[in-house]
C-alpha positions in Angstrom: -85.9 -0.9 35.5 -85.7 -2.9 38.6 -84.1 -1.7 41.7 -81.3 -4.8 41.7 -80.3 -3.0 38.0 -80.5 0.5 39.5 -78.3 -0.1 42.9 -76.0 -2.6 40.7 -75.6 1.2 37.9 -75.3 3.5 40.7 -72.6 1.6 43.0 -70.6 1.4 39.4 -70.7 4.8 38.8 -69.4 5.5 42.0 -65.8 7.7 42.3 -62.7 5.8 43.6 -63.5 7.7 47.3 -65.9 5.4 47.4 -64.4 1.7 46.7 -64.2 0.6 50.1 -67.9 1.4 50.8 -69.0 -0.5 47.6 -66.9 -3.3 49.0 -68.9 -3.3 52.2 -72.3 -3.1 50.9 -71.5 -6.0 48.3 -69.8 -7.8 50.7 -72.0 -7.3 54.3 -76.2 -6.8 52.2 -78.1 -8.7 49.4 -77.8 -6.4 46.4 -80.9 -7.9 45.0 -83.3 -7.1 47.9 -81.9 -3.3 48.3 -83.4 -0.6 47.3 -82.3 2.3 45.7 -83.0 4.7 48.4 -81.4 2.9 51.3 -78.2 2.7 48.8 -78.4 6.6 48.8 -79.1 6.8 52.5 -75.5 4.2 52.8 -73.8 6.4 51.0 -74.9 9.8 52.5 -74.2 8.5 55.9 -70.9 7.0 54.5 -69.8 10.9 52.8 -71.2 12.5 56.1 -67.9 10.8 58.0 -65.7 11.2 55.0 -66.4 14.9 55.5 -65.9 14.9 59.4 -62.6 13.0 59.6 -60.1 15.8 58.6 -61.7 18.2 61.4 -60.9 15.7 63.9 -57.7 14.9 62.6 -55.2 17.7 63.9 -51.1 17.8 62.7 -48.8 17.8 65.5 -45.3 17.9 65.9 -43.1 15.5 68.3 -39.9 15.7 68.1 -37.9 13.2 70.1 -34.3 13.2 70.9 -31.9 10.2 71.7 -28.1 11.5 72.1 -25.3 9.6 73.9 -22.3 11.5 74.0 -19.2 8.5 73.8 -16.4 11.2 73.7 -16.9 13.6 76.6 -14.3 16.0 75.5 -16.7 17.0 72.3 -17.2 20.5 71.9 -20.3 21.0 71.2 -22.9 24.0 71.5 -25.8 23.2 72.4 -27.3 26.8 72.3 -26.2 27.0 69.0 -27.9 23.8 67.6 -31.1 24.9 69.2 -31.0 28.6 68.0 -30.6 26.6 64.7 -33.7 24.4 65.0 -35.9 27.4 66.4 -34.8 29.3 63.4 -35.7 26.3 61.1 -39.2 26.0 63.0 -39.9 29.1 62.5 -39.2 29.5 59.1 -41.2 26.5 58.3 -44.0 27.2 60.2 -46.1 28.3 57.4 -45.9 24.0 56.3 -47.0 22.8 59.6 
């Protein structure tokens, strides 16, 4: 079997994860002229960053707060409202 047949079977068999690098080796090298193991080496290299990107992505939380007060006679507690949101943090930290 030649090695156009072989790279042309493997990049088909390929999961979804890996349509975009399919895309990018069909688009960007000469499928006909590649050989089968510097397809595999592509897509080692290519599953290699897959696997380091969510250990360098890290959640965070910002929480930003834009309040105008047009009535300066409200009433409102502003201890209370935080003791409200610490509670909520806290019992959602477990999600975060």
């Amino acid at each position: 079997m030649s090695h156009e047949k072989l790279v042309r079977k493997i990049l088909r068999s390929l999961s979804n994860k890996y349509d975009m690098k399919v895309i990018a080796i069909e688009e960007a090298q000469d499928i006909s002229n590649m050989k089968v193991d510097e397809l595999i080496g592509s897509l080692q290299t290519f599953e290699l960053v897959m696997i380091d990107i969510p250990k360098k992505m890290k959640k965070s939380i910002t929480f930003i707060s834009n309040t105008y007060w047009e009535d300066a006679q409200c009433e409102v507690d502003t201890d209370e409202i935080i003791s409200d949101v610490i509670v909520f943090l806290v019992g959602n930290s477990t999600k975060f």
